[in-house]
N, C-alpha and C positions, 0 to 999 in steps of 0.2 A: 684605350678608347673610352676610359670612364666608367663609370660605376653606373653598374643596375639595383633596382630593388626586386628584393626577397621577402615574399609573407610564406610564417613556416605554419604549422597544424594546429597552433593555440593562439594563433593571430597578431604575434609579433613580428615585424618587419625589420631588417636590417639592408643598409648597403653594403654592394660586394664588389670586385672587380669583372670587368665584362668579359667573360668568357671564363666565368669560376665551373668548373665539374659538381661532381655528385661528390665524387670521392673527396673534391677539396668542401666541401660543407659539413662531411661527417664528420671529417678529421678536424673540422673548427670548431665542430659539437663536443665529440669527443674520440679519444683511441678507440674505447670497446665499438662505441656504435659505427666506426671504422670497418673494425674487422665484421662487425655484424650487417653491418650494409651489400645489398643484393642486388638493389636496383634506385631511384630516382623518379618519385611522379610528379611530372612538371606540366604546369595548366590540363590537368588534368590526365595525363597521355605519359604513359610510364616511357622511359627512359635507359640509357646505359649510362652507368656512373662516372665513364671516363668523357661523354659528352660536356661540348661546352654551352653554357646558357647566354644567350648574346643578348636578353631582353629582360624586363621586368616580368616576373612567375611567380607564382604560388607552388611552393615545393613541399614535399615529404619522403623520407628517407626511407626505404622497402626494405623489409626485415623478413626471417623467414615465416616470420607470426602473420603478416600481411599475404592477401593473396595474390598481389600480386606481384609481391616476392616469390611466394611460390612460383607462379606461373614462369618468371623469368629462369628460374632455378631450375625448373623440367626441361625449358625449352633449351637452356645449357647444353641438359643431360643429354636430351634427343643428337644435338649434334657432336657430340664425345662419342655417343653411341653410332651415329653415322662414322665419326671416323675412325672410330674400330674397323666396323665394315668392313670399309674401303680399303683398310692398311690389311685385312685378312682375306676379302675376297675382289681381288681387284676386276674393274670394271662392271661393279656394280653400278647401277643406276636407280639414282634416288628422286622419289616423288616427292610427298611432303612427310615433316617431321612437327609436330605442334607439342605445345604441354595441353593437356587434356585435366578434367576436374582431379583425378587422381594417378598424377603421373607423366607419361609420355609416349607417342609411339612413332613411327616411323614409314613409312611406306616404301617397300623396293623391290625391284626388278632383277631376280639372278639369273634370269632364262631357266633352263633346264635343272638347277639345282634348286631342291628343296630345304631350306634347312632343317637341321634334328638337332635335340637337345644338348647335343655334341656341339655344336656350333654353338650354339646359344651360352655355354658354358666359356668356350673361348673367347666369344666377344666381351662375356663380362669379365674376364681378366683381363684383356686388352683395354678396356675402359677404366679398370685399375690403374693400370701401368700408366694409360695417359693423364688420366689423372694427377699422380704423384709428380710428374713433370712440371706440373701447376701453369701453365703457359694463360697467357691469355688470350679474351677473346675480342677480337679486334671489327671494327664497323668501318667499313671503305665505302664512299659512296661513288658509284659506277655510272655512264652516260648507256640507254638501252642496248646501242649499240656495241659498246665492248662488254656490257653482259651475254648478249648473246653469241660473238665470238667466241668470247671462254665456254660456253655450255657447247658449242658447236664442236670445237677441238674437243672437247672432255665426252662426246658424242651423247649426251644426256637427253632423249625427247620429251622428256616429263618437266624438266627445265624449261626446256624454249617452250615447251606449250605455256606455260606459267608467265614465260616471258611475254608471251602473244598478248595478254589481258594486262601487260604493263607500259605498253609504247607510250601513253602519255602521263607517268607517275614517275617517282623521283623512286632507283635501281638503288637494294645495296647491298653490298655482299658482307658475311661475316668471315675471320677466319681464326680458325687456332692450330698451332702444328702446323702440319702438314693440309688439313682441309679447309676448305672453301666452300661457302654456299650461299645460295642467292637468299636473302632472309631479309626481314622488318627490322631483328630483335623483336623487346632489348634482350642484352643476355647480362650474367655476370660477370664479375670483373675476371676470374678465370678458372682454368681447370678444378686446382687443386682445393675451391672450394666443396667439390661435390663427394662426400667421402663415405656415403653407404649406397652400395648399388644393388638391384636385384631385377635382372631382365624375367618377364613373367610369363610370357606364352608367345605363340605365332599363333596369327588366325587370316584367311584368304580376306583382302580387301578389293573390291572395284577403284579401277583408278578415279577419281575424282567422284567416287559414290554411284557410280556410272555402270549399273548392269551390261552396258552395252562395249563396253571399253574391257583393257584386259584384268585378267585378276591379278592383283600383286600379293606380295609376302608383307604382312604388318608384323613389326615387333614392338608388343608394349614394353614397357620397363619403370621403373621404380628408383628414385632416387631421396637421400635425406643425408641432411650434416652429421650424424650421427648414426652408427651404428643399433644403439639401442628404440631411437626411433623408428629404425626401418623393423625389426624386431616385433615390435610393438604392431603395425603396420600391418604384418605379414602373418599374423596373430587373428587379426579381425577381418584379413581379407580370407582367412579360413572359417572362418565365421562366418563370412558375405555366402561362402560356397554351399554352408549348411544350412543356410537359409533360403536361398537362390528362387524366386519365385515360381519359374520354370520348373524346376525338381518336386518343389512341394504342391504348384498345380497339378501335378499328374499324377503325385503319390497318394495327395487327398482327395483326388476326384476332384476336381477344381474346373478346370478348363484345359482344354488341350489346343494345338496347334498344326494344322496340317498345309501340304503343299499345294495341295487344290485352292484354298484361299491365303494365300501370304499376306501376314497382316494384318490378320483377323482371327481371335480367337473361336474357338467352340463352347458355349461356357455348357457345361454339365450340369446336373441338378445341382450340387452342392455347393459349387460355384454361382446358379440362380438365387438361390437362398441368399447369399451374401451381398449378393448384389442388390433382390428385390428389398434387405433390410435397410442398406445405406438410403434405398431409392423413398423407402416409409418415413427414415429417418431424418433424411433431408424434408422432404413436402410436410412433415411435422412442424419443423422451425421456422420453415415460409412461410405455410401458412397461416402462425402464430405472430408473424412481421407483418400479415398484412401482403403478402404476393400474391400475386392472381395468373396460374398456369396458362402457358399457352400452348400451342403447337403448331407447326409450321413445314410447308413440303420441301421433300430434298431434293426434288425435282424440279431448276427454274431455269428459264431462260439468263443468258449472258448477260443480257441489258440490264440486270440488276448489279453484276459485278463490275460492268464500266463505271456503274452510276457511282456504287460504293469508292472505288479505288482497287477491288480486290481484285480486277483484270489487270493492272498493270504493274500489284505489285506483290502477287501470288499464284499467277498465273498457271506458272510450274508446278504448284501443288496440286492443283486441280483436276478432277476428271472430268471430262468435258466430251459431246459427240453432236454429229450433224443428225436431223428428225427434222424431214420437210422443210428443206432449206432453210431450221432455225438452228442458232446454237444452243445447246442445256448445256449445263452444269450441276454435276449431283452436290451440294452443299456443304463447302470445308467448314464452314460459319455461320452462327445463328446469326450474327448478327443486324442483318441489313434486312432478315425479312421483317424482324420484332417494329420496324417503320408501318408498313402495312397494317399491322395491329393498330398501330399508335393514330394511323392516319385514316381510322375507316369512320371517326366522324371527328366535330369538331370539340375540341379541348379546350376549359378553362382555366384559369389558374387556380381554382379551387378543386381541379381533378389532379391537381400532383401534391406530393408524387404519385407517381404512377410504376409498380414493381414488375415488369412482367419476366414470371419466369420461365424456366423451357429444360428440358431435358431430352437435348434432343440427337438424333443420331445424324453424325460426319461424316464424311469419307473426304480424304487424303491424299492425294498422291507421293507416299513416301520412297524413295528410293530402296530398292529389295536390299541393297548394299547399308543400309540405315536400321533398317526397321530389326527388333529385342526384346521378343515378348510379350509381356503386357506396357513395357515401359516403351515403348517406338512401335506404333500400331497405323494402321490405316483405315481403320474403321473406327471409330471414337464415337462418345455417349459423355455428353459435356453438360455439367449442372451449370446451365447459362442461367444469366439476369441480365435484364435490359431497363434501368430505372431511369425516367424521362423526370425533371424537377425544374423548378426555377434557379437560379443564379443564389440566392439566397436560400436555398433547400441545402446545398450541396454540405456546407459540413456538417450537417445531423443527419444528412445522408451517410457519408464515411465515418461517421462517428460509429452510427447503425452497423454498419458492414463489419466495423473494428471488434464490436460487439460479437457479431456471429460469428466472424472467425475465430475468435479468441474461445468462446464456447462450444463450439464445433470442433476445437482441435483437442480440447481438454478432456472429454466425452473420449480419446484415444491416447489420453496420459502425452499428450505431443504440444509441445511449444513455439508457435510464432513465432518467425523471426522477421524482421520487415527492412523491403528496400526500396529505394526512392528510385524509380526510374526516371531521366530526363529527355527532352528532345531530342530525338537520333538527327541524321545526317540527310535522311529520306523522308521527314517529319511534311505533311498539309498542314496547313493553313498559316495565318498570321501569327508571328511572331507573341506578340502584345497577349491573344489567347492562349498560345504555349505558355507566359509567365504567368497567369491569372491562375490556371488549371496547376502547374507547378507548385506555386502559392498554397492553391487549396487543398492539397494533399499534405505538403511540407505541415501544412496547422493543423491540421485533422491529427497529425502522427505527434505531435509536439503537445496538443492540447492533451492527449489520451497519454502521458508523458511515454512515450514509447522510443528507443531506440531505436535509430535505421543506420544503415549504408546506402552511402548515396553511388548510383549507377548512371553519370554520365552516357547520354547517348543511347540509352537499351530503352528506350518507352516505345511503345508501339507507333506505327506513324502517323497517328491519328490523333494522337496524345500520350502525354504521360501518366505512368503506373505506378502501384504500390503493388511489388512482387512480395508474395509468403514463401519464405524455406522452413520446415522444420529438419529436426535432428531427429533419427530413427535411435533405436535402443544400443547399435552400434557404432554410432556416430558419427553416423553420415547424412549427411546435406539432402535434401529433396526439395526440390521449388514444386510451390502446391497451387496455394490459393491464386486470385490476382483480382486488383481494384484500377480499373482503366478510367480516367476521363476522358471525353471526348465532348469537341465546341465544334467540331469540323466533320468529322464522315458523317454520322447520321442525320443530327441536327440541320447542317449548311447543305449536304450532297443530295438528303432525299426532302428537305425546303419542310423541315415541321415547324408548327407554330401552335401558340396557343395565347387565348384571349386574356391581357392583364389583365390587371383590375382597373386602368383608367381608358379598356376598352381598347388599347392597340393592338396589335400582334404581335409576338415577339418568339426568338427561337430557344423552346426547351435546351438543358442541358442533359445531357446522356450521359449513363455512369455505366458501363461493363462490369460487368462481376464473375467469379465462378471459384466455388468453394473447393471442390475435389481436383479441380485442372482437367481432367474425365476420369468416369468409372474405372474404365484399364487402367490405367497408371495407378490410379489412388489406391488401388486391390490388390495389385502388384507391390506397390511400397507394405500396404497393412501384412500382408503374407510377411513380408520378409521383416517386420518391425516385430511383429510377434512371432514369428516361427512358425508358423502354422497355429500356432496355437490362439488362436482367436480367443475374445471374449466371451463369456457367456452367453448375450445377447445377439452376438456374429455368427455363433458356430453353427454347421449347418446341422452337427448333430448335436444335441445339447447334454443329452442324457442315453448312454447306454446301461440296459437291463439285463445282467448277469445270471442266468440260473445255474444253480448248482447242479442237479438233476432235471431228470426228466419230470420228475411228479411236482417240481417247482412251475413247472410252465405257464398252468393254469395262472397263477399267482401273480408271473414274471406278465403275463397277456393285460392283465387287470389297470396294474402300474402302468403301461403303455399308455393303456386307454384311458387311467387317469389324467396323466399327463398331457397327453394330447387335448384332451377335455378343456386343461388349464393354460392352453396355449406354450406348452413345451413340446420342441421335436425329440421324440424319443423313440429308440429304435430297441429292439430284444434281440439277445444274442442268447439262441438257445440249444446251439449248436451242441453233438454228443463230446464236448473235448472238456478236459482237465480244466477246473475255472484260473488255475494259473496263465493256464497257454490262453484264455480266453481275455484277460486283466490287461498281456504284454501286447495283444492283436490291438486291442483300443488303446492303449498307452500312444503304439505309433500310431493313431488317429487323430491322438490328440484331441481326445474328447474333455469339455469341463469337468463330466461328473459321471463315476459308473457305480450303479446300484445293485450289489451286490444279495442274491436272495434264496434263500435254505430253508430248511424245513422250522429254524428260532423266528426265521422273519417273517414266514408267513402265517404261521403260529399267535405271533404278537403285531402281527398286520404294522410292521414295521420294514425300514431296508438298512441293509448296511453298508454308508456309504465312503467311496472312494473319492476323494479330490486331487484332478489333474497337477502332478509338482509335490503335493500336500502327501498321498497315501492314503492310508486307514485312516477315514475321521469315525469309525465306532456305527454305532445303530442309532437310529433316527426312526421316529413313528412318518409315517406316511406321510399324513397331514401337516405337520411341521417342514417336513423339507419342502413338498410343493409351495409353501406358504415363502419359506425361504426363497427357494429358485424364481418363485415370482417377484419377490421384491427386487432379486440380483439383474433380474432383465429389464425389468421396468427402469430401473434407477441406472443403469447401463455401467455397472460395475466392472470396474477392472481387476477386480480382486479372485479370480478364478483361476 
């Protein structure tokens, strides 16, 4: 039928035959990248490699280094893993099976059996065995109606529901062996690519996140081409557990979590402390930018979320109630009140930019089936910005922003990493603004020579984003910051304008911002980045006071109240116990610094000091160390 064209990932184009695969491109690249091929991304929209391309595409070949190689490589996994299962407990019935950031999991139905580790152990031999079969995984494309025939004989209800939400979409099922399942893809080309396994836990899931629906059996699992990578893997997710933010909020006095509010922590003093320092530390740097706080009620009527967009397309997250035959809504987002601010008189062009920030408190309707912590909350505390500029402001604006984040993250030894998000599918307004807004991001991140990844289709629907990930200390991914434009919700929705300079009117542009993503999360990642072991400047106790004896007290009291004096929180431990057993009690506290005090140091109005990690650093006069510890907090040192 004739040749199409191919542009590959460094911008050269070739003709091919019409209806060339993935597999036959690598194999024209080359053998290795053959067997290293996992998937196919074509215009965008990843692919299975045995697919054929019947059009002119932009192609690149998915490696396991790619993620979205990865992703295709778990979602393999998931259904190898369903048809373990199947082939061990027959007439299971399966929900859904996805690749998730780290891995995969499963959703199913046994009735009355629970699995134990017993099981769990046979299925991973069974996914062994299928494996070494090496078979492939094959993409059949089905009319709705005979998908839902086969789920109907195979008696599946979690299928035909799935099916329900498909009647006008193109059906397709995957299969390898013996199983079958209704799926998108892609997957890989087959079993025996998937050659280290390790199934990790069972945990109760609601069917579709759904408190209300029944609970199913989830099994995550773990898969890698490689042995020693999963090793490796299974290494640092031992790590993740001794880190675990949950664990160490409770052990350090941090925050707790009860069932009287689901979703919402309890934060404790120690936990305040760390919070009110981020909250000083943040209103420092704004202030220093030139932001002018604001504050804004959580309490409004509906007709604000029509006006925005956010009734039609958040609806579900929302708490919302009837009051005097009106509807409220308690506040998922700052956003659309920061208009009100902007519109309470009339704007020039020489009042922009215009920063206004907010730190303000959310609520959510997370599903109980969803919510983890401090990381999936429903009560949230979001370092918002709302910067209203001219069309001509915007890239010293993102410039500005690239600025703070980049400073703001390095203050926690953490590195940026930036992604270009584009027009989603559910995207307002004109097209023509979409590319403007695209543009001005694309140059901001190019000008500042910065690296990204570009995210097709993830921008919010208002506009597009520049999402921030950093890498924690064990190498894991956290999406943090985020830089939103927007020409269309708040600017066009709530009709702002402001006076040019040749005296027209014209509509500001809107830039979203928020540095931490919210407090919870951002606290939850720092716990678990450091160990508990905060900074100097974070910790809620900075300095414990050791006495030796009793007749130290006095002494150990003095130091306190110096400290305190000098704006360090310092606490005395002058309990009757052995100063060993006293060293190992703050160790697990995890304090930066304990000042060790006897009858030489108080003699020589001296202390003898301990460093968290470090040990014995020897005796120190008084004076000198607070001299020290002030510079270490001031200068917001990581070196503790």
């Amino acid at each position: 039928m004739g040749k199409i064209k191919l542009t590959y990932p460094d911008g050269s184009m070739k003709e091919v035959e019409h209806g060339v695969t993935g597999n036959d491109i690598a194999k024209s690249i080359s053998n290795g990248l053959a067997k290293e091929a996992l998937a196919i991304e074509v215009n965008g929209e990843v692919w299975d490699l045995a697919r054929a391309i019947e059009q002119d595409a932009t192609v690149k070949i998915l490696k396991w280094e790619d993620s979205s190689g990865k992703y295709a490589y778990w979602h393999s996994s998931a259904h190898l893993m369903a048809e373990a299962i199947e082939f061990l407990f027959p007439g299971t019935k399966f929900g859904i099976g996805p690749p998730i950031d780290n891995g995969f999991y499963y959703d199913i139905d046994m009735g009355d059996h629970t699995l134990s580790p017993d099981d769990l152990q046979k299925i991973e031999e069974r996914m062994y065995e299928f494996s070494r079969r090496d078979v492939p995984y094959i993409r059949e494309e089905k009319t709705w109606g005979e998908a839902v025939s086969y789920f109907k004989k195979k008696n599946d209800p979690y299928k035909l529901e799935l099916l329900e939400g498909l009647k006008n979409e193109k059906v397709t099922f995957y299969h390898q062996g013996d199983f079958t399942d209704l799926c998108y893809g892609p997957h890989i080309p087959s079993t025996g690519r998937i050659k280290a396994i390790k199934l990790l836990n069972v945990a109760g899931a609601y069917w579709r996140g759904d408190e209300k629906n029944k609970m199913l059996q989830r099994i995550y699992g773990i898969a890698f081409p490689t042995h020693e990578e999963l090793d490796e893997y299974l290494t640092r997710l031992e790590e993740a557990k001794r880190r675990d933010h949950r664990k160490l909020g409770k052990e350090l006095e941090l925050f707790v979590f009860h069932d009287v509010a689901p979703g919402a922590p309890f934060w404790l003093p120690h936990g305040m402390i760390i919070f009110r320092e981020l909250e000083k530390f943040l209103r420092q740097e704004l202030d220093a930018r030139g932001y002018l706080e604001i504050n804004t009620p959580m309490l409004v009527k509906k007709g604000l979320w029509e006006q925005s967009g956010h009734w039609t397309h958040y609806k579900e997250n929302m708490f919302y109630f009837e009051s005097e035959d009106t509807t409220f809504s308690l506040k998922p987002m700052n956003c659309p009140e920061s208009t009100y601010v902007y519109r309470q008189k009339l704007r020039s062009y020489k009042d922009l930019p215009l920063r206004f920030s907010e730190i303000g408190r959310l609520l959510r309707n997370e599903r109980t089936g969803v919510l983890g912590g401090l990381f999936r909350v429903r009560q949230i505390t979001m370092d918002d910005a709302h910067i209203y500029c001219r069309p001509d402001q915007i890239l010293s604006e993102i410039n500005q922003l690239i600025e703070l984040i980049t400073h703001f993250y390095s203050i926690f030894g953490l590195v940026p990493q930036y992604n270009l998000s584009t027009k989603p599918d559910n995207a307002m307004g004109h097209s023509s603004l979409w590319e403007q807004a695209e543009a001005n991001l694309k140059q901001a991140l190019e000008s500042n020579h910065l690296t990204y990844i570009l995210k097709p289709k993830e921008g919010a629907f208002y506009g597009p984003k520049i999402d921030i990930q950093i890498e924690d200390a064990i190498g894991r991914d956290w999406q943090v910051a985020t830089v939103q434009l927007d020409f269309v919700m708040l600017p066009e929705r709530f009709e702002l304008e402001y006076i040019a300079e040749d005296g027209s009117r014209k509509r500001p542009v809107a830039i979203h911002r928020a540095i931490f993503g919210s407090f919870e999360r951002f606290i939850g990642i720092l716990t678990e980045h450091f160990a508990g072991a905060f900074p100097t400047w974070l910790s809620p106790v900075q300095v414990a006071v050791l006495t030796i004896t009793d007749a130290h007290v006095e002494y150990g009291k003095k130091i306190v109240e110096r400290l305190k004096l000098s704006n360090v929180r310092a606490e005395l431990d002058d309990r009757n116990e052995k100063i060993g057993h006293k060293i190992r009690d703050w160790e697990l506290k995890k304090i930066p610094y304990m000042l060790v005090v006897g009858e030489k140091e108080m003699k020589n109005n001296s202390v003898a000091v301990r460093r968290r990690k470090k040990g014995d650093q020897g005796a120190m006069a008084l004076d000198e160390f607070v001299q020290a510890i002030q510079t270490e907090i001031i200068k917001k040192s990581l070196t503790s």
